[in-house]
NUBAKE-904579 format. One line per field, with one value per residue (C-alpha): residue number from 1; x negated, y, z negated. Coordinates in Angstrom, 1 decimal. Example, Ala and Ser with C-alpha at 12.3 -4.5 7.8 and 13.67 -1.06 7.14 Angstrom:
! residues 2
i <- [1 2]
c1 <- [-12.3 -13.7]
c2 <- [-4.5 -1.1]
c3 <- [-7.8 -7.1]
***
This chain:
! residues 370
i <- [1 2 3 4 5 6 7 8 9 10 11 12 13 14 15 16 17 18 19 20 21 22 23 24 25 26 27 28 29 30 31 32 33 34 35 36 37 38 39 40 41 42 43 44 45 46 47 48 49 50 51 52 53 54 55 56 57 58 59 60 61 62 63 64 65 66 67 68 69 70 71 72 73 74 75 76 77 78 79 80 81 82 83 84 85 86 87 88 89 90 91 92 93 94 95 96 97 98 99 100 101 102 103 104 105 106 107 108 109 110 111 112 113 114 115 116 117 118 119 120 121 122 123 124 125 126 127 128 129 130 131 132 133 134 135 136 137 138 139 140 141 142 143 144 145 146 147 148 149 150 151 152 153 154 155 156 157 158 159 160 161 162 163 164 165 166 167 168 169 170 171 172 173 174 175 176 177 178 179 180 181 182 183 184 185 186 187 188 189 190 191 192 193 194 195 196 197 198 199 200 201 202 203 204 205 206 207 208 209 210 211 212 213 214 215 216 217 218 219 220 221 222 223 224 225 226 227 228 229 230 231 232 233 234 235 236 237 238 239 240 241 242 243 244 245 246 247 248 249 250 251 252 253 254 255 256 257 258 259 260 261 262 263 264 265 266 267 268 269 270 271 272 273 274 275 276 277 278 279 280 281 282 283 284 285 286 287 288 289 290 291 292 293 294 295 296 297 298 299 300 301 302 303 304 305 306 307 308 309 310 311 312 313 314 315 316 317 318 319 320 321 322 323 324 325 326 327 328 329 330 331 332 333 334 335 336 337 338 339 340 341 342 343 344 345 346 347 348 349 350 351 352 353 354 355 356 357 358 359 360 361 362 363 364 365 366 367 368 369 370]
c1 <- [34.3 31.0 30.1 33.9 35.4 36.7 35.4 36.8 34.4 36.3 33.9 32.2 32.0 32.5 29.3 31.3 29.7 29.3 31.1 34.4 35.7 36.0 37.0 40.0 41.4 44.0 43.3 44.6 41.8 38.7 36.7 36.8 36.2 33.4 30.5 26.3 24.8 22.4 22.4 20.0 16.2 16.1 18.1 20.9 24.0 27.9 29.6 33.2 34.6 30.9 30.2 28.0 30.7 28.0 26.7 23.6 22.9 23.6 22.2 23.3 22.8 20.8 18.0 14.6 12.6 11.6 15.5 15.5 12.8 14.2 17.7 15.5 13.7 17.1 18.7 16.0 17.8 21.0 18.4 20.5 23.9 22.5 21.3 24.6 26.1 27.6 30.8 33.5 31.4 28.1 30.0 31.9 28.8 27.3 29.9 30.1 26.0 27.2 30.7 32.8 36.7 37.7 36.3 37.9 36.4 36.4 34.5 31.1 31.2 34.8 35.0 32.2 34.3 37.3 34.8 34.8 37.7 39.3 40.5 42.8 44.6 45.9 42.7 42.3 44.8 43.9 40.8 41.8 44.6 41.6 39.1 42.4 43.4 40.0 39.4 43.2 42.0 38.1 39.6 42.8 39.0 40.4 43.1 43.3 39.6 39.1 40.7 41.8 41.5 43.2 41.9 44.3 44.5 44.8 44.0 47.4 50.0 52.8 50.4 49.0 52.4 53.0 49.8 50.5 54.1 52.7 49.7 51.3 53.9 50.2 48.9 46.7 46.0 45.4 44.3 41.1 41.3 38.5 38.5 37.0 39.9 41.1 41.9 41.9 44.4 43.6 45.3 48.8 49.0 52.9 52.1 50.5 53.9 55.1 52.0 51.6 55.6 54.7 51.7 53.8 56.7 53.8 53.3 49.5 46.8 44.8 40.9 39.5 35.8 33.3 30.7 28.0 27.0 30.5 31.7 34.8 33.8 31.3 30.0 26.8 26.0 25.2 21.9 18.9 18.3 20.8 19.5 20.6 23.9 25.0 23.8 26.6 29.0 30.4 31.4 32.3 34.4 36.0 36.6 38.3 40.4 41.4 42.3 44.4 46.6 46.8 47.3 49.6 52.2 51.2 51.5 54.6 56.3 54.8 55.1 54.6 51.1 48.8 44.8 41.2 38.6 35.0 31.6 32.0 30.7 32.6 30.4 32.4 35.4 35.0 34.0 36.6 39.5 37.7 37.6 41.1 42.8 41.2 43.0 46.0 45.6 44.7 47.4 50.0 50.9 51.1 50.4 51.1 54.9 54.7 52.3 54.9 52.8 49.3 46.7 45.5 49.1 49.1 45.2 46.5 49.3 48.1 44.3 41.3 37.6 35.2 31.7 28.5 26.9 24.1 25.7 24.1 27.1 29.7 30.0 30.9 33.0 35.0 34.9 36.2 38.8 39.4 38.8 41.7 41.0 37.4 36.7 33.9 31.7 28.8 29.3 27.6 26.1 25.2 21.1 21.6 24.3 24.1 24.4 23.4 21.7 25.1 26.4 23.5 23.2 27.4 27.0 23.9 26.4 26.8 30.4 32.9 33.6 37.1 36.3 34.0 36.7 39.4 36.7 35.1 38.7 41.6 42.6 41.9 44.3 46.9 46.5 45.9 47.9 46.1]
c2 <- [82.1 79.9 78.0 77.5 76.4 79.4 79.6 80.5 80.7 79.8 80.9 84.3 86.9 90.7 92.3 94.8 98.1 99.1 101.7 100.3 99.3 102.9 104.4 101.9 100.9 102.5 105.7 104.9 102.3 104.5 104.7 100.9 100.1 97.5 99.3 98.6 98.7 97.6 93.8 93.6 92.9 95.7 93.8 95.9 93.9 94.2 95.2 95.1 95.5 95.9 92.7 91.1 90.3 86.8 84.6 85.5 82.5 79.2 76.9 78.1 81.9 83.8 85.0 83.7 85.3 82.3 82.3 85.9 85.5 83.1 85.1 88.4 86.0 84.9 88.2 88.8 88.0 90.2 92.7 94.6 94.6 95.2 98.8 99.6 98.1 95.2 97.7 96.0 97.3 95.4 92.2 92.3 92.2 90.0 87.7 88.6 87.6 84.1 83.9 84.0 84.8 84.8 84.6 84.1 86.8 86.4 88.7 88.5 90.3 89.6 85.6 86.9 88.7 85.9 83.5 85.7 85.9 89.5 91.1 93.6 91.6 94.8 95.6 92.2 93.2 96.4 94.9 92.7 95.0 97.2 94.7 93.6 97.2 97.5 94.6 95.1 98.4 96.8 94.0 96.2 97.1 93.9 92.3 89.4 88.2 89.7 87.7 88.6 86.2 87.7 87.8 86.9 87.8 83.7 84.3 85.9 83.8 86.7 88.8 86.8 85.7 90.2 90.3 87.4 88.8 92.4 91.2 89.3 92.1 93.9 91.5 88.7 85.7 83.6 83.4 83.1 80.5 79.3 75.4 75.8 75.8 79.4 80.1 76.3 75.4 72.6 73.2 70.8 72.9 73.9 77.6 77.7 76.2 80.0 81.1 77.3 78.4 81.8 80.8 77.7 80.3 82.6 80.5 81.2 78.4 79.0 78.7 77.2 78.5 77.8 80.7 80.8 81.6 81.9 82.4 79.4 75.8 74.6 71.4 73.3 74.3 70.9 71.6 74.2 75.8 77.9 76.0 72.7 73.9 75.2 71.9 70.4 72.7 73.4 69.7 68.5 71.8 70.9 67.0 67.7 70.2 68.1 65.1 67.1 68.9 65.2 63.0 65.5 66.1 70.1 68.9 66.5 69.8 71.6 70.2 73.1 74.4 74.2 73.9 74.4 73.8 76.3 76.1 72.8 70.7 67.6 64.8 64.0 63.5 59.7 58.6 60.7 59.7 55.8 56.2 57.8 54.9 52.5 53.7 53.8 50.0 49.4 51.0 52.7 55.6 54.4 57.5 59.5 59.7 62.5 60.7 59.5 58.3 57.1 59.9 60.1 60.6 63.9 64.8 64.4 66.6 69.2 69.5 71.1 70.8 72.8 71.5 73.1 72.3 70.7 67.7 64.6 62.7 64.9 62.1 59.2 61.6 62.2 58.5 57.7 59.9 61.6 65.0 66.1 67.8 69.4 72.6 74.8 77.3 79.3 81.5 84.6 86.9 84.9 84.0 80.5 80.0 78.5 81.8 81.8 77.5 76.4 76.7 74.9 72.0 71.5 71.7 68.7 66.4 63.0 63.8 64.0 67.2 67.0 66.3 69.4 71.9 70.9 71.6 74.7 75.7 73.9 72.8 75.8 77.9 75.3 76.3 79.9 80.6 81.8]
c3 <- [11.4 11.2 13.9 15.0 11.4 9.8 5.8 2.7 -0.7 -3.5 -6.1 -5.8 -8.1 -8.7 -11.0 -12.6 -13.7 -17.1 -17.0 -15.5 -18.3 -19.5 -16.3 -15.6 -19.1 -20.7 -22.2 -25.5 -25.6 -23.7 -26.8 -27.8 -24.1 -23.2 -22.8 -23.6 -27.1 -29.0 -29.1 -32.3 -31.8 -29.1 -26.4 -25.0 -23.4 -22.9 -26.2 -27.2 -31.2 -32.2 -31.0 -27.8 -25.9 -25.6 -28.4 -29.6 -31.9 -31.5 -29.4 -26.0 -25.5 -22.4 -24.3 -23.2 -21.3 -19.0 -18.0 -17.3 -15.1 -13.1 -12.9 -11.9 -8.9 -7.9 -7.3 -5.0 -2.2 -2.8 -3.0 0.0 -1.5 -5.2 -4.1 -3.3 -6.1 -4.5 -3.3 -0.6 2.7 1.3 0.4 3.3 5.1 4.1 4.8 8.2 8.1 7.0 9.1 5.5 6.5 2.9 -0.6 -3.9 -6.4 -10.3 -12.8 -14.2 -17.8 -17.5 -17.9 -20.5 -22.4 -22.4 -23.9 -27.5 -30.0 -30.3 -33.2 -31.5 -28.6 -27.6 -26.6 -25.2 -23.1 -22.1 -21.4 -18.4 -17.3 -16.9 -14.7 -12.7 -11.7 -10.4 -8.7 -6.9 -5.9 -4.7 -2.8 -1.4 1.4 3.2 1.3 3.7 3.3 -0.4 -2.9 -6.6 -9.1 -12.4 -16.1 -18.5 -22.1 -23.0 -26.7 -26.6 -24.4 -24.8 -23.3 -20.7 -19.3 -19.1 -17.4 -14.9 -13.8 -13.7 -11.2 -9.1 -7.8 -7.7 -5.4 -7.0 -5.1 -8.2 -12.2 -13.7 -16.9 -18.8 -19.4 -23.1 -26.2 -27.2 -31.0 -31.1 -28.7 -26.0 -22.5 -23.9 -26.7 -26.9 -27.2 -23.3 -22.3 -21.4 -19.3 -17.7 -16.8 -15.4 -13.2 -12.1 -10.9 -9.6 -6.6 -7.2 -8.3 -11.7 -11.0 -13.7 -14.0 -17.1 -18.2 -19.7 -23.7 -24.9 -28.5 -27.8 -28.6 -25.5 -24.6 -24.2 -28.0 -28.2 -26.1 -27.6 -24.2 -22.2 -18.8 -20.7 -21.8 -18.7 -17.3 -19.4 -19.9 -16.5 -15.5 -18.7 -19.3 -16.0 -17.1 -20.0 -19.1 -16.0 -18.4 -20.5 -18.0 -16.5 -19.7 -22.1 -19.2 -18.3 -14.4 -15.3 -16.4 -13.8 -11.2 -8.8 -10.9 -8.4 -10.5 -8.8 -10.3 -9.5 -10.4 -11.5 -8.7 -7.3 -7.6 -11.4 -8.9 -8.6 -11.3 -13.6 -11.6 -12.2 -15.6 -16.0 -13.8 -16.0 -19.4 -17.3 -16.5 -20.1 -21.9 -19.2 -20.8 -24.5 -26.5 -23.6 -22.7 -20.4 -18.0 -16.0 -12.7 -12.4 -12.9 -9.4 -8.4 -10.6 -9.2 -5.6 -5.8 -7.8 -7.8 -5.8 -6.7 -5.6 -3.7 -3.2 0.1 -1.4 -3.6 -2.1 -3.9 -1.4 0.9 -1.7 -3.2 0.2 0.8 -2.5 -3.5 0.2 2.1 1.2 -2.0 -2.2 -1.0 -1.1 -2.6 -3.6 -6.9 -4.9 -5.6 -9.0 -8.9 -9.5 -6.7 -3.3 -1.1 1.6 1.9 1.0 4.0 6.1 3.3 4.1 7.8 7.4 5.4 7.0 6.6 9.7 11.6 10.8 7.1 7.0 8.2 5.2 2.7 4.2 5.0 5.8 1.9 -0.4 3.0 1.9 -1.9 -1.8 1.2 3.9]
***
């Protein structure tokens, strides 16, 4: 608890070890595991099938040395937890500095590694049945306050639906699903129908949640810097896949999916809801059978997004669309996050009290059940 309103992040992040992939995937798959290599030009990263498990070319990938600068500077201040390799005791310590009840925890090198096509889906598979293992057994330190937020093998929808009934009776509190098209499929593509079923019966949310330099189509490859894509790619990501589950009838079908969106920001919230109402009064639903109700309808019954502290938009955003569906966070222990300011900059909002509490707790409790 934080100054009497109890706090749950809902974007933080594991920073997996290289070697956990090897140690925790199945041991038909050990010696194709992630693992580091030679990147080309002398750079060592995350490999998988031979490949950077990041694009390397393009417009968009974390390669200059200005922008590793500024990530080194930024990890300064998780100096602490870093030594100890950010296990359950340091993170759970650092929340209690910052009176954190509960955070939401997705991968690192693992939203990475969903971002590039695989060959071998079995190893796909493998792959995140690997991370999830681990980060069940991580976050089983404090199950209550530590929570899992699955990969799933979406190039493969067979597989993912396998993975998302075998996790659940594991104890996940949620999915992890990138908003960028996989093997060319858009969110309403008909093959998703199965895994859009399975989370829906789940009773968990899917976290939708961008990352950076990924092989899959990106708004950001449209930019020649990777500070510039990421500026881009992470709301507009977000957008679209918003309008699609909206406009192609996923949450008409699904009535039950409950969707947050991370890492996004909410400032967008407005104005995309604005511009989505004013198709609807253009055209109804012509093209669009499935949209059944008005899109705000389908946004307020089945949609968070998440805030950082410091978005001088927050309070039109509460005043326009309501405090009802924004909650929080900070993308710790990520450099370019909001830990620990995040927190202060909320608190300083010229937002009410009562608002303040639903998005620093009271909404994503509702969602992931707390």
């Amino acid at each position: 608890m934080r100054n009497g309103l109890r706090v749950v992040d809902t974007d933080c992040h594991m920073m997996e070890s290289p070697t956990m992939w090897a140690d925790y995937i199945d041991p038909a798959f050990a010696d194709r595991a992630p693992a580091p290599g030679d990147m080309g030009g002398g750079r060592r990263g995350m490999m998988v099938e031979g490949e950077p498990i990041t694009k390397q070319d393009g417009n968009y990938p974390m390669d200059s040395e200005e922008f590793h600068g500024a990530v080194n500077q930024g990890m300064k201040k998780f100096a602490g937890s870093r030594e100890r390799g950010f296990d359950p005791a340091s993170r759970l310590a650092d929340m209690e500095d910052e009176g954190v009840d509960a955070q939401v925890i997705y991968p690192t090198v693992g939203g990475q590694l969903l971002g590039k096509p695989f060959r071998d889906l079995d190893l796909l598979a493998a792959c995140c049945a690997a991370y999830n293992d681990w980060s069940l057994e991580y976050c089983s330190a404090a199950p209550e306050r530590l929570l899992m937020a699955a990969m799933l093998p979406v190039q493969s929808p067979d597989r993912a639906v396998a993975e998302v009934k075998r996790v659940v009776d594991a104890g996940a509190s949620c999915f992890y699903i990138r908003p960028n098209p996989v093997e060319g499929r858009n969110f309403y593509h008909e093959d998703l129908e199965p895994l859009w079923a399975a989370i829906e019966a789940s009773g968990k949310p899917m976290c939708i949640h961008d990352s950076g330099s990924p092989h899959l189509p990106s708004f950001g490859e449209r930019m020649h810097t990777h500070t510039s894509g990421h500026i881009v790619a992470h709301p507009f990501e977000a957008m679209v896949a918003m309008m699609s589950l909206i406009w192609y009838g996923v949450i008409e079908k699904h009535p039950d999916l409950k969707v947050v969106h991370v890492e996004a920001d909410a400032g967008w919230l407005p104005y995309w809801l604005q511009r989505m109402e004013q198709h609807w009064e253009f055209s109804g639903n012509a093209e669009h059978p499935l949209l059944k109700k008005r899109p705000t309808e389908y946004f307020k019954s089945n949609f968070l997004v998440a805030c950082r502290g410091d978005e001088m938009t927050l309070p039109a955003a509460v005043d326009l669309v309501g405090d009802d569906y924004i909650t929080f966070n900070t993308d710790y222990p990520h450099p370019d996050g909001t830990w620990p300011a995040g927190f202060v900059a909320l608190e300083r909002q010229p937002i009410s009290e009562e608002s303040r509490r639903k998005i620093f707790w009271d909404n994503a409790a509702r969602v992931f059940d707390l």
